[in-house]
Structures are given as structure tokens and as C-alpha cells.
C-alpha positions in Angstrom: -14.4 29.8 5.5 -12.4 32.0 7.9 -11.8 35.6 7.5 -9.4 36.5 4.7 -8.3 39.8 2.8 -6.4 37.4 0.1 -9.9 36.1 -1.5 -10.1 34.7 -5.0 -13.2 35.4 -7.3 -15.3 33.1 -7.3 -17.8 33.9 -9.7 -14.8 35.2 -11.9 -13.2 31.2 -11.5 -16.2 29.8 -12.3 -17.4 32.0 -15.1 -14.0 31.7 -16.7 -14.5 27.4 -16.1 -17.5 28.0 -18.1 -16.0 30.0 -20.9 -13.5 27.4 -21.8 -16.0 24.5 -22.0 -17.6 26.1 -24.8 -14.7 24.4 -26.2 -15.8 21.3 -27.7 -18.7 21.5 -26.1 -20.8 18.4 -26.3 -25.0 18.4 -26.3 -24.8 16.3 -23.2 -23.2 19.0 -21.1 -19.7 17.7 -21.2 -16.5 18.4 -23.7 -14.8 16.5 -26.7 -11.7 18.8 -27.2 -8.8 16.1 -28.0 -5.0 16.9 -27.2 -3.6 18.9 -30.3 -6.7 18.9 -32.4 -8.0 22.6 -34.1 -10.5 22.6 -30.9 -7.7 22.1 -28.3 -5.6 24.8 -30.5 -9.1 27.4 -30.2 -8.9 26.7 -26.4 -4.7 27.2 -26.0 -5.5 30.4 -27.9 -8.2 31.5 -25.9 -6.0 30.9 -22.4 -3.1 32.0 -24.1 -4.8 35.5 -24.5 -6.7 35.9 -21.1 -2.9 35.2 -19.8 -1.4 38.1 -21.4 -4.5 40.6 -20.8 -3.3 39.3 -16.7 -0.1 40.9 -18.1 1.7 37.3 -18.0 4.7 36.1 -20.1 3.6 33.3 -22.3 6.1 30.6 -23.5 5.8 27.3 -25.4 7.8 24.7 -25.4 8.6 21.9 -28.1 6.2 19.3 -26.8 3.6 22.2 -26.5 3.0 22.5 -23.3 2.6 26.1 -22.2 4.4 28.6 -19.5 2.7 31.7 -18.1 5.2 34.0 -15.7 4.2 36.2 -13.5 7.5 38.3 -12.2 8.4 37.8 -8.1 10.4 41.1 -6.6 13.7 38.7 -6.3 14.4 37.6 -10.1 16.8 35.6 -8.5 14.6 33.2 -7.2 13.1 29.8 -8.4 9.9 29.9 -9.4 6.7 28.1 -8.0 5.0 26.3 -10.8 1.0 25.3 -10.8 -1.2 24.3 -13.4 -2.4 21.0 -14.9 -4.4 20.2 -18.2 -7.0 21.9 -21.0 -7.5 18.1 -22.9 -10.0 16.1 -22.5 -11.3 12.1 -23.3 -13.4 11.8 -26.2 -16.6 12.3 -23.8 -15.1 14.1 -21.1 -16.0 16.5 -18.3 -15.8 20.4 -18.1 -13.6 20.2 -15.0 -11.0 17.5 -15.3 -8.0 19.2 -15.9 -9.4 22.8 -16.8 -10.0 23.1 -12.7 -6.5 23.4 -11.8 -5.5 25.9 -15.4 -8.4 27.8 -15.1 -7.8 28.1 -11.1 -4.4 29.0 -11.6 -5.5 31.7 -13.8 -7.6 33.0 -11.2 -4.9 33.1 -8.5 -3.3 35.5 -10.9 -5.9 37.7 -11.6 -6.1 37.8 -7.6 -3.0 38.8 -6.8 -3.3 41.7 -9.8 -6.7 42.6 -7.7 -4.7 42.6 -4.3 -2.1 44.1 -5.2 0.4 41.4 -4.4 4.1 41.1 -5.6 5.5 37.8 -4.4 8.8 37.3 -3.2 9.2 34.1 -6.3 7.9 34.6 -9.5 5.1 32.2 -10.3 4.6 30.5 -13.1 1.6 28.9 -14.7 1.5 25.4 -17.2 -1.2 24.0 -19.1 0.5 20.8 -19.6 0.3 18.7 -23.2 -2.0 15.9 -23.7 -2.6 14.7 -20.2 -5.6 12.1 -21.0 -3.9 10.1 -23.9 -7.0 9.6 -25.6 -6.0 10.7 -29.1 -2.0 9.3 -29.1 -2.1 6.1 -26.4 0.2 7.8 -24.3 -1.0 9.2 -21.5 0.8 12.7 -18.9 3.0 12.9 -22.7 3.6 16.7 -21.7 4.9 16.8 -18.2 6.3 13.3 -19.5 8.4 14.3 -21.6 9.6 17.4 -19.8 10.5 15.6 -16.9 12.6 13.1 -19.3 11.1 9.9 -18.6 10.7 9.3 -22.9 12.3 11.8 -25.7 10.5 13.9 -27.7 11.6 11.9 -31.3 9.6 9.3 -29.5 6.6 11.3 -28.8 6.4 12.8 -31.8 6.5 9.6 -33.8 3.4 8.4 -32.3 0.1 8.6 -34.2 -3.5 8.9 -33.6 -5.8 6.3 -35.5 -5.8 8.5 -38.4 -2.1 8.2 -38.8 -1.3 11.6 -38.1 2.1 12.1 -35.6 2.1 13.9 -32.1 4.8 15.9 -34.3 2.4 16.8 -37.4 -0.3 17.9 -35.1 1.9 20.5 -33.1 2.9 22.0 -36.3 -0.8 22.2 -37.8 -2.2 23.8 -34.5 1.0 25.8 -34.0 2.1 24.4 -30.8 5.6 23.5 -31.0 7.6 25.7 -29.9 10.7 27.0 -30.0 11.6 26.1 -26.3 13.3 22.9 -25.7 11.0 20.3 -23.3 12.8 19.9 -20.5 13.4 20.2 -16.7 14.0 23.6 -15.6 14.9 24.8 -11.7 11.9 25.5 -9.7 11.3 25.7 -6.1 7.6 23.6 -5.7 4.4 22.6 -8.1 0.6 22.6 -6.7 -1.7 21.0 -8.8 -5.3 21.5 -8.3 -7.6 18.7 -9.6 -11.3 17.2 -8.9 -10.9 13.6 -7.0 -12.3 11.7 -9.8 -13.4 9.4 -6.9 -15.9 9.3 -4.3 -14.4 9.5 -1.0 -14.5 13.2 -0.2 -18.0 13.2 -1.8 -19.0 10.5 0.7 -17.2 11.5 3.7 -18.5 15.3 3.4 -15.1 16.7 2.9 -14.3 20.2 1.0 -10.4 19.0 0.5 -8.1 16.5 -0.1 -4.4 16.5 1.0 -3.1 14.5 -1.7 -0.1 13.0 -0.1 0.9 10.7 -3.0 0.4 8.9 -6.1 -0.1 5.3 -6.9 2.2 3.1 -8.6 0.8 2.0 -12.6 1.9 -0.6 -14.9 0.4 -0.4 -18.6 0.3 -3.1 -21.4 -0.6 -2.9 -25.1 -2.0 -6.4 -25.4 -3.0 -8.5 -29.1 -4.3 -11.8 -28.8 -4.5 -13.6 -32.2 -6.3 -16.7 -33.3 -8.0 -17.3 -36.1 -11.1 -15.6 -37.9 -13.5 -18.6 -39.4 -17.2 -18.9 -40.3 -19.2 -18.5 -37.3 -22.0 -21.1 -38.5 -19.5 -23.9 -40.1 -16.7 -24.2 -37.4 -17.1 -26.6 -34.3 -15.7 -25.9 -30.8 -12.8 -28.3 -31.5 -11.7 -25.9 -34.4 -11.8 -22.8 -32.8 -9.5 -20.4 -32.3 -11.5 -17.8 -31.0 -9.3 -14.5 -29.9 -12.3 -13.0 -28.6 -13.1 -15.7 -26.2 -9.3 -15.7 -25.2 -9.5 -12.1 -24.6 -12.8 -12.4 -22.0 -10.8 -14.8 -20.2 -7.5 -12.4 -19.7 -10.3 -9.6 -18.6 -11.7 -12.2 -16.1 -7.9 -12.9 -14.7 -7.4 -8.3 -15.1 -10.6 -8.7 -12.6 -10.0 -11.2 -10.4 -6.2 -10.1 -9.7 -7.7 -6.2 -8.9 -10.3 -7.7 -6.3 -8.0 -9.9 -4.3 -6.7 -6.8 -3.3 -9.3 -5.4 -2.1 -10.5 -1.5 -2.1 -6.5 -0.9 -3.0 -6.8 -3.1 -6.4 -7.7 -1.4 -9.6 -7.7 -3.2 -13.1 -9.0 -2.3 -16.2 -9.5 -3.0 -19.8 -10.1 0.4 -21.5 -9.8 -0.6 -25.0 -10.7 -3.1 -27.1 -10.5 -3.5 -30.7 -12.2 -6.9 -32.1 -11.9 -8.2 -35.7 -12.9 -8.8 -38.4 -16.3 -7.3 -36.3 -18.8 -8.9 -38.0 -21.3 -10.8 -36.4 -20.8 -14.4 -38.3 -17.2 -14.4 -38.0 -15.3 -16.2 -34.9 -13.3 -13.2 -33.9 -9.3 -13.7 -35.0 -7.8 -10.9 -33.3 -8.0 -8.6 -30.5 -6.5 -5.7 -29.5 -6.9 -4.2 -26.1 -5.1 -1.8 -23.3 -4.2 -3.3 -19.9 -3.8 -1.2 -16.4 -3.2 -2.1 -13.0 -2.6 0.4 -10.4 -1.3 0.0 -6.5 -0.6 2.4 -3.9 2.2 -0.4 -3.5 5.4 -0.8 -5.7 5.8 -4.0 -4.5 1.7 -4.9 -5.3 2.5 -3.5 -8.6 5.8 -6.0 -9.1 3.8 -8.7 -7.9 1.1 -8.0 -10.7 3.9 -7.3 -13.3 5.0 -10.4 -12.7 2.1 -13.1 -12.8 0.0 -11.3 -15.3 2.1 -11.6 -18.1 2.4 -15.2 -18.0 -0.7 -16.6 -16.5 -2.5 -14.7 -19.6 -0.2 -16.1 -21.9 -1.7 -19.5 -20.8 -5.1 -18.4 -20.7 -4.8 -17.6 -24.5 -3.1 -21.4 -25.1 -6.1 -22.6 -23.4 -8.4 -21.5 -26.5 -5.6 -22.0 -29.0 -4.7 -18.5 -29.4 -1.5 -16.6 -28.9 -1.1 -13.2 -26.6 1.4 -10.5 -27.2 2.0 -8.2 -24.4 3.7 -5.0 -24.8 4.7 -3.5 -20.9 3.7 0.2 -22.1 5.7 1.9 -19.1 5.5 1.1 -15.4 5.5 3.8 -12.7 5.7 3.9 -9.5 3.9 5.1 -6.5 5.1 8.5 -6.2 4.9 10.5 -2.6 4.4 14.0 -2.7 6.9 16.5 -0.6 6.0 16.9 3.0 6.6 20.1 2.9 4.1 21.4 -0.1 1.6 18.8 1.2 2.0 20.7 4.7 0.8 24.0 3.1 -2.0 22.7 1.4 -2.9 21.1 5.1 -2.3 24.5 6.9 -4.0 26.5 3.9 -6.9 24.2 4.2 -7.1 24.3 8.5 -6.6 28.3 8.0 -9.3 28.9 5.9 -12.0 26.5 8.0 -12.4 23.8 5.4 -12.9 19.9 6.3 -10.4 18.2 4.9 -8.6 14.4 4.9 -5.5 12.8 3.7 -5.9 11.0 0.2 -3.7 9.1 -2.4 -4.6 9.9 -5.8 -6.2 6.9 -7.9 -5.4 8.3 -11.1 -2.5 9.7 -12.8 -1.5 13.2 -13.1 1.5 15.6 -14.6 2.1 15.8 -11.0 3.6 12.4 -10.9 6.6 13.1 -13.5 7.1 16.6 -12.4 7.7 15.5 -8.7 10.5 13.3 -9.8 12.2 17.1 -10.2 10.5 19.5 -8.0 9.1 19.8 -4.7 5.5 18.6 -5.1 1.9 18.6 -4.0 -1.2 18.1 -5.2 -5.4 19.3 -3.8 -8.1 17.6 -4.7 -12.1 18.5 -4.8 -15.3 16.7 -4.3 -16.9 15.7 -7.5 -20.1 14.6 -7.8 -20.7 10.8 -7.4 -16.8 10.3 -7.7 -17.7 10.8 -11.4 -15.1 11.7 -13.9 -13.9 10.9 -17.6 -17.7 11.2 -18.1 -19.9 14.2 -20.1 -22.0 14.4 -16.5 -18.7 15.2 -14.6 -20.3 17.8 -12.1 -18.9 19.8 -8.9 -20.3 22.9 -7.1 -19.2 26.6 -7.5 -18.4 26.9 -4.3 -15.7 23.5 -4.5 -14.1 24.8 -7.1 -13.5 28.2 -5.0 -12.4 26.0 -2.1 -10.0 24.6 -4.2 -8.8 27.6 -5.8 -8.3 29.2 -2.3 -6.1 27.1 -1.0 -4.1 26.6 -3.6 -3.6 30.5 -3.8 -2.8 30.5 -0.3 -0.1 27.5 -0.6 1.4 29.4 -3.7 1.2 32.6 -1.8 3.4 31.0 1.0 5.8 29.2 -0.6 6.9 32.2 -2.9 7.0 34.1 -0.3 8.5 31.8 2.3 11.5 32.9 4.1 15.1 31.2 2.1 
């Protein structure tokens, strides 16, 4: 790394990284701590606090998602925002998310160390319920902020339990009085691991995350109908579970003809009645595709609907397909991504161009303000995974530059 006076703590960032994965803590190494659940409210808590001993302001709004301000010397001016998310999947990683809060954090506590007032304040999110693993809904917080669904509808939804996105705020003691919504700012940096293997691979400290690619989501049910496993021939089958492996075959086939651009997944499925003598009667199961193309994406929202409605047919079965939401590619300012490029040449670090696979809060909140995102090396490209694992020292190459960019844009010249 090249000389700097303006140095983060590393061993503060990573200690601090540490700390907060003793919430939820699994035995294999990784973290369980579910959006709006007592465990994600002990973690909010725990930020919350090491915000305001940084002498920040801490607000929350009505979707939860939380604001920490650090003044500029010009009130007047738009903030720069930063941040990203404190939940987790059910068997997550310790870095996935918490990298770019607890990072954040750290920028602040450096410029308290350095002594810096910025020209902009800067301002600090740990956005609500990123993951989607307890609601269905995934990048709910920044989503609706940035206005692309209401609040009533993300507080009607419910976790398996039953219990409402709205119920949960109020038992943790998350929502808050702020309305969710889209407020002027001059730029957002988002620091996040890859969750891929490319830097890994290629020997790169950073990515220059120039964009984000496009997504299309389905809630899919196949039903048919559940019969005696030992007393029903093929010709009287309607087996939803067989129907089902075929629509995952076509979710397969559709991602590889596109090569290392394609991705398709089935995430979830639910089969019942789940017992092992009964022909299967319904199924219930998530759909993705994602494109760095919009017009890949239309293409695939296109066919897939009904060439797996006629793959159901085929083993007398019907398929209802729910388009979840469909977004698309997003590019990233040039101007942001060009300080997280000069931050990264500055300070010495290999670096490369990347689109981002997977989706972040970054996506919505660029549809309002000036955007950019940097990525680090994780190990084996491994993420949503307990043995999610990067090196001290990434995570204070990360945090570096993204000081630096934030450093520059607040105090850039208007």
C-alpha cells in the first residue's frame, strides 16, 4: 500500500467484525442472525451504541433501516451515504453485509482519530433485511426507501410462522418514527465481499464494481395430485414433483446457453405431502434468473413462463407462476466508480473492473443517488455459507479505499 497519513485501523475493523458475529453465532464458525428477529435487534443495539460512543446521530426510519450522521463544516451540503447490511441467511457468513457497516464504522472512528472535518456530512446505513431469508423479499430496506414497493406492502408480508415484517419491527423496536423514503444525498459507496471467485482467482485486492445485473424472480406452485406411491401406475400419475425436476432442468439448461453470463437457480423448494409413499401433489419453489443484459433478462421472462407451463402439462400437472419483481441491470455512476478506481491506484492495490452477480441495497439506492460500489476477495468465491472466509488485511483494503472515496467526494470542490 502507498504512503498515507489518512490510515484506517485495521485491527480495530477487524476486531469490531469479530464482535458483531458473536451475534448469532453458529458452532460452525458462521452466523444465523435473521432480519428483525430478537438476535438481529441485540446486534442493531450493539451498532447503534458503538455509533453514538463515535459521537454519531442515530435515526430510524419506519421500515427500520438505520441512519448514523456524522456533521460536515457546510450543513448546507448533501450528505455522502455508505453502509450496507447486519442480516444474515439462515447459515450465513460473518462478512456478508457486516463488511461494509462495520467498515463504515471504522471510517468514522478514523476521521475522529485524524482529526478530520469533512466538507459534507456523512452519513452511515445499516439497511433492513437485505438477504430475504426470513420474509421472501429480498433488498426490502433500501427497497422500500428508494420506492420501488410501499411500506403497507412490506409490512403485510410474513415469515413461515405467520408473523408480519410490521409485527416484528414493533417487537424488536425497529420502527421508527421516520418516514422510509428517499432523501437528497450527493453519492453512496457500498463496501461488500465479491461473493464470487474472480478477484480470488485473478490475485486482485479490489473490485471496481461498475454495475449491477439485471434479475427476474418467480414464486412458482406446481400442483398435481398426491396418490399412494405403491398402488398408482405411470398412466395415473400426476406427479408435481416430477413436473417440478423438469422446470429445474429447463431453469438449468436456459442459464448454460448463456454461458459464464447465465445464472439460474431454484433456491427453494417445498414438496408435499413429504412422505416417502406418497406421489408428491404439490410443489412450491422460488425461481431466479439474472443477466448482465436487460434484453437476456426479457428474453428469459419471456420463454420461461410458458415453456414450463408445458413442461408441467406434460406430467399432467398444472404450474402457477407468480413474476415476484424484475429488475434491471443497474450501472453505477462514473463518477463514484472513478474514485473508487483512483482510491484503489493511489493506495498501490491491484485492482479490475467487475459487475456484481448478486444483488445489493446499492441497486435501489442508485436509482436516486450517485452510486458505487467495492468489492473484496473472498475465499473460494464462497458466500451465503457458515465457512464464508476473507483475510484481515482484505477487509482493510476494502475499508481504505472506501474511506478515501468518501473522504473525496465530501470534500470535493461544488
Amino acid at each position: 500500500m502507498a504512503q498515507t497519513n489518512q490510515t484506517i485501523d485495521g485491527k480495530r475493523l477487524w476486531d469490531s467484525l469479530m464482535d458483531m458475529a458473536r451475534f448469532g453465532a453458529t458452532e460452525k464458525g458462521g452466523v444465523k442472525r435473521l432480519t428483525l428477529t430478537d438476535i438481529d435487534r441485540q446486534g442493531r443495539d450493539y451498532f447503534r451504541a458503538d455509533c453514538e460512543a463515535a459521537g454519531l446521530t442515530v435515526r430510524v426510519d419506519a421500515i427500520g433501516n438505520m441512519f448514523a450522521r456524522r456533521p460536515g463544516r457546510d450543513p448546507s451540503r448533501l450528505p455522502v451515504l455508505f453502509g450496507s447490511h447486519l442480516d444474515s441467511q439462515p447459515t450465513g457468513g460473518k462478512f456478508d453485509g457486516a463488511l461494509g457497516v462495520i467498515a463504515g464504522l471504522e471510517v468514522m472512528r478514523s476521521l475522529n482519530d485524524l482529526g478530520i472535518v469533512t466538507e459534507a456530512p456523512v452519513e452511515l446505513i445499516n439497511w433492513t433485511d437485505e438477504e430475504g431469508s426470513r420474509f421472501g423479499h429480498s433488498l426490502m430496506g433500501s427497497g422500500v426507501w428508494a420506492g420501488i414497493y410501499t411500506q403497507d406492502k412490506a409490512y403485510a408480508l410474513a415469515d413461515l410462522e405467520g408473523v408480519t415484517v410490521g409485527e416484528a419491527l414493533k417487537e424488536i423496536g425497529y420502527n421508527g418514527p421516520e418516514a422510509a423514503k428517499p432523501f437528497p444525498a450527493d453519492a453512496y459507496f457500498e463496501l461488500h465481499i465479491e461473493q464470487g471467485p474472480i478477484l480470488e482467482a485473478e490475485g486482485r485486492q479490489i473490485g471496481i464494481v461498475t454495475g449491477a445485473q439485471g434479475q427476474v424472480w418467480y414464486d412458482a406452485v406446481v400442483t398435481g395430485q398426491d396418490s399412494h406411491a405403491g398402488t398408482t401406475p405411470p398412466s395415473a400419475r400426476r406427479d408435481a414433483l416430477v413436473a417440478t425436476a423438469r422446470i429445474i432442468d429447463l431453469v438449468d439448461r436456459k442459464m448454460r446457453a448463456r454461458g459464464n453470463d447465465g445464472r439460474g437457480t431454484i433456491g427453494r423448494l417445498n414438496v408435499m405431502p413429504n412422505s416417502c409413499n406418497v406421489i408428491p401433489g404439490e410443489v412450491r419453489f422460488s425461481v431466479e434468473f439474472r443477466h448482465p443484459s436487460d434484453a437476456e433478462i426479457a428474453v428469459l421472462a419471456g420463454e420461461f413462463p410458458s415453456e414450463a407451463a408445458a413442461l408441467a402439462e406434460l406430467s399432467g400437472c398444472q404450474l402457477e407462476l407468480t413474476e415476484l419483481f424484475k429488475i434491471p441491470a443497474q450501472p453505477f455512476d462514473p463518477s463514484c466508480v472513478d474514485l473508487v478506481r483512483q482510491a484503489s491506484a493511489r493506495l498501490g492495490y491491484s485492482s479490475r473492473e467487475i459487475v456484481s452477480g448478486a444483488g445489493h441495497d446499492a441497486v435501489y439506492v442508485a436509482r436516486h443517488v450517485p452510486t458505487a460500489m467495492i468489492f473484496t476477495p473472498c475465499k473460494d468465491g464462497l458466500s451465503h455459507n457458515e465457512a464464508e472466509s476473507i483475510e484481515p488485511e482484505e477487509a482493510a483494503a476494502g475499508c481504505q479505499v472506501l474511506f478515501e472515496a468518501i473522504v473525496a467526494r465530501a470534500n470535493r470542490a461544488l
